[in-house]
N, C-alpha and C positions, 0 to 999 in steps of 0.2 A: 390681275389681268386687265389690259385696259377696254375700256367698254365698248370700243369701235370692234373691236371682235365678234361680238354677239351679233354683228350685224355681216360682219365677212365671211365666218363661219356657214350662213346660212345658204351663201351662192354654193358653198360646196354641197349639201344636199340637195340644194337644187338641180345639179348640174347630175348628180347620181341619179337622179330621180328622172330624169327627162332620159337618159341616156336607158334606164333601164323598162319603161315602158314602153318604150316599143317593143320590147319582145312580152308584154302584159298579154295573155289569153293563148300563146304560141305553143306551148306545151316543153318549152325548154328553160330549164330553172338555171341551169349553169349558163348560158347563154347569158342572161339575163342578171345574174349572178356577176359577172365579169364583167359586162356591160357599164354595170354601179360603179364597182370596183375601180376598174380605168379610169371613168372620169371622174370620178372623185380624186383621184391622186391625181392625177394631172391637175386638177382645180386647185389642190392645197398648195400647191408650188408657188399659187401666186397670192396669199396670205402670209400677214408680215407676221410669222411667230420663228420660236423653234421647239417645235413641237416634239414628241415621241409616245409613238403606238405605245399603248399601254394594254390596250384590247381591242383588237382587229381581226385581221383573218385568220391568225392561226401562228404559227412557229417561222423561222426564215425558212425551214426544209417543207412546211409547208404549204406557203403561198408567196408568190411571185412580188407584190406589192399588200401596202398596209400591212403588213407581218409586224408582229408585237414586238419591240426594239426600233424598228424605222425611224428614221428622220423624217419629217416631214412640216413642210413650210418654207418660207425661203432663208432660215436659217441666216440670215442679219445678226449679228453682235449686239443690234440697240432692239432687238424684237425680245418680246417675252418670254421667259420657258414653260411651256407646257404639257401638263399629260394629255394625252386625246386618248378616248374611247370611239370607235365605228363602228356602226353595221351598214353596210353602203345599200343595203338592199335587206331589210328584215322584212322576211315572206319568199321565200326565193319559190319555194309551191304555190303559195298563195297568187303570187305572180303567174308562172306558170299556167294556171287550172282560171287564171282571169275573174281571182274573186277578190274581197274587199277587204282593207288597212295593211296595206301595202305599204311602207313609208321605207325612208333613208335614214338614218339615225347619226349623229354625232355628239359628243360632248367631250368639256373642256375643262380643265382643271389645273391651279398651277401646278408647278412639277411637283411631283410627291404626293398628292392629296385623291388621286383617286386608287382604289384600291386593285391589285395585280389578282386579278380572281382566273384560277385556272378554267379551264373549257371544261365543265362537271356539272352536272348536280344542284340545284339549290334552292331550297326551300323560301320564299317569301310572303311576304304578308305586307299590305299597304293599306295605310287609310288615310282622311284628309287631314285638313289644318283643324278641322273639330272636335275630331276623335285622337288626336295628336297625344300623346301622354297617356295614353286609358289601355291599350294595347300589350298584348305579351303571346309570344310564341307558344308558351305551355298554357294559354288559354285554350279550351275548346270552342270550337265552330259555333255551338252555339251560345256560348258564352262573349264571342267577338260580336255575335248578330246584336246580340242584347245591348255592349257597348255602344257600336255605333248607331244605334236604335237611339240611344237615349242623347249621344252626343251630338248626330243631327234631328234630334227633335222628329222623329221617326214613330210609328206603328211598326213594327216587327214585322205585317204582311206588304208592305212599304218599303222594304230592306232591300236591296239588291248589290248579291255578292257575284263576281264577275269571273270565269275559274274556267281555264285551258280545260277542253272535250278531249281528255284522254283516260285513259282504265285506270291509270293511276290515283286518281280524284272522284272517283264514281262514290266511294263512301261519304267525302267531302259532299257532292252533289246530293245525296240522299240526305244527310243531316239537314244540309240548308230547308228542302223542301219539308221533310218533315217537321221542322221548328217553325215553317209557313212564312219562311222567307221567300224573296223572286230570285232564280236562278240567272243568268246568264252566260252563256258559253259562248267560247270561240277556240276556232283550229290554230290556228299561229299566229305571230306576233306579238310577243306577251308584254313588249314595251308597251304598246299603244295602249292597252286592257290597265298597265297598273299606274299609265299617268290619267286615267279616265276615272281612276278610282278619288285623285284629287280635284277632280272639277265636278264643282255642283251642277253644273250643267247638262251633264254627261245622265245624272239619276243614280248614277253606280256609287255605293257606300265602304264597298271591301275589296280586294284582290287578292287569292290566298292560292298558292299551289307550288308546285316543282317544277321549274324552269333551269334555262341555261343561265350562269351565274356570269357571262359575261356579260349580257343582255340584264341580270340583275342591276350591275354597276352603272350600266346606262339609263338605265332607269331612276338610280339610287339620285343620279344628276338632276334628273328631270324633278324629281318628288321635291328634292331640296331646294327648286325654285320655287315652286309652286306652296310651299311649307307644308308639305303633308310630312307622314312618319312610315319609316322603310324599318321593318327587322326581318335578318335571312339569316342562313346557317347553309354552309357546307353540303350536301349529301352525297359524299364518295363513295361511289360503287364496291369498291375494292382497295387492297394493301396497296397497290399501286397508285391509284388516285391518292391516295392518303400522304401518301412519302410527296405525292408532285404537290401537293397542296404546304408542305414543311421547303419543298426545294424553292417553292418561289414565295416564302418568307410569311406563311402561316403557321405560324406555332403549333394552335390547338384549331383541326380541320374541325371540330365540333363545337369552337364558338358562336354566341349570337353577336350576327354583326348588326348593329344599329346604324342607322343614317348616317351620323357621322364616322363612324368606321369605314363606309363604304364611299363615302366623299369628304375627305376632312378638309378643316378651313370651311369659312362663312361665305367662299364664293365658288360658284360655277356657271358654264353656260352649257347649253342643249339650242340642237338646231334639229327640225325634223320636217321633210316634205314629203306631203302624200305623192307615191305610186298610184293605186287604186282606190277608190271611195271607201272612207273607213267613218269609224267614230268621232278622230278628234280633227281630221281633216279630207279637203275632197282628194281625188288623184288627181292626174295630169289631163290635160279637156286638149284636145286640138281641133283647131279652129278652124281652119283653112288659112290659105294662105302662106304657111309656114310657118302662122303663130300659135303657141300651147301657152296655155294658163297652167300655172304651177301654184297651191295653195301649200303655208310652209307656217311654223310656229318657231320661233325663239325666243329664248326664255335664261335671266341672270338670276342666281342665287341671292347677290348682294343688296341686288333693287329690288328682288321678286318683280321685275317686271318682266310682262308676257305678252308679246306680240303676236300677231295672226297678219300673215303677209300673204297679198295676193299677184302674181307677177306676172305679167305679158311678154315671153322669150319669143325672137325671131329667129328661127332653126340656121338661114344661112348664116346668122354673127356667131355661134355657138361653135366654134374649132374644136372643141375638145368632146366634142359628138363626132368619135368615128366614123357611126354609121352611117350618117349622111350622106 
């Protein structure tokens, strides 16, 4: 992919991002929801690729734009091919209910190399560039604590595993505390939580739970710049999830998929701009005057490098903000 992408890629979160907080704290998720959506595709229009949904919003009978198949880019002869993965707005409640790590999500991939993960189920686990190699799914909870305990030079009560607050996980939750790890929980978003897991920064050592397996693969993007290590698996509800996971070219629904399974090839890009104050970035600030600070992160596989961008938008130059 050529490397000026990682840098065009990022106006398009941007432009999702600005479009969908205005409806931040409103109480309407699909408003807000489609808000992303719109300008996000409108803004790809004008990125020299030729792209294709790979993971977007849903089916063509299901959503209007970014639907999995789409063209998208200006679609030029001498532009690149690529897969693109979206969530033009991950947190559509969290936006809604006007609380925090709100972001717009993209990644990129040449064609072929990110993985076609159906809308399901799926088990993940992430840890950094230190704990990289030590790791295994048929590990126990607190057998991971103890790894990455000793792979960042950690005390066990020093350990903090990061894990989506839902009933599903409450056994996960109690092991941690009982083995006298530090918990932390959160409601949605799960991209932000398992690339928080690779930055020292952040304090977060683990990421382990059952998420949406599209939101896995964009994640899978991010982990692989950053050099952490991603392994998931499937979790199809049913016969029918099982056959759709064979129809769109998974063999065995109960493989572990590794990093590179889930982004093959030594390159990818991730673009991502906070909505609302989260972990790895702020949300959108407006100023007056018509101007909004937008804080955004992109980030290449090839270079591992990782950018933190801070940007000053003036609402009248922004056309592709209907709602103005």
């Amino acid at each position: 992919m050529d490397r000026e992408l990682a840098l065009e890629v990022v106006r398009v979160t941007e432009m999702a991002a600005l479009a969908s907080a205005e409806w931040l704290g409103r109480g309407k998720k699909n408003e807000a929801d489609g808000a992303a959506t719109s300008a996000m595709r409108a803004m790809f229009d004008t990125i020299a690729m030729r792209g294709t949904v790979v993971i977007g919003e849903g089916e063509l009978d299901e959503a209007p734009m970014l639907y999995i198949g789409e063209p998208v880019g200006n679609q030029a002869i001498e532009s690149p091919e690529v897969d693109v993965a979206v969530d033009p707005l991950e947190g559509t409640t969290i936006v809604a209910k006007g609380h925090g790590n709100a972001m717009s999500v993209v990644a990129l991939g040449d064609r072929g190399t990110l993985l076609h993960a159906p809308d399901m189920y799926m088990m993940k686990l992430v840890v950094g560039p230190r704990a990289k190699g030590t790791v295994s799914l048929d590990d126990s909870i607190e057998t991971l604590i103890d790894k990455v305990a000793k792979a960042n030079n950690k005390r066990i009560q020093d350990v903090t595993v990061i894990i989506q607050e839902r009933d599903r996980h409450q056994h996960i939750i109690d092991a941690v505390r009982e083995k006298g790890a530090r918990v932390k929980l959160f409601g949605d978003g799960d991209v932000g939580a398992a690339i928080a897991a690779c930055l020292p920064s952040t304090g977060i050592d683990l990421f382990i739970g059952i998420g949406g397996a599209p939101e896995g693969v964009i994640s899978a993007a991010a982990i692989k710049c950053l050099g952490g290590e991603m392994l998931a698996q499937l979790k199809p509800q049913n016969e029918a999830e099982r056959e759709r996971c064979v129809r769109m070219g998974i063999a065995d629904p109960d493989q572990v998929f590794t990093l590179d399974d889930l982004v093959r090839g030594d390159d990818a890009i991730f673009a991502a701009t906070g909505v609302s104050d989260g972990e790895l970035l702020q949300g959108v600030r407006y100023l007056g005057d018509d101007t909004v600070e937008t804080h955004s992160l992109v980030m290449r596989a090839k270079t591992k490098t990782v950018r933190f961008i801070r940007a000053l938008h003036n609402l009248e130059n922004k056309p592709n903000l209907t709602w103005k």
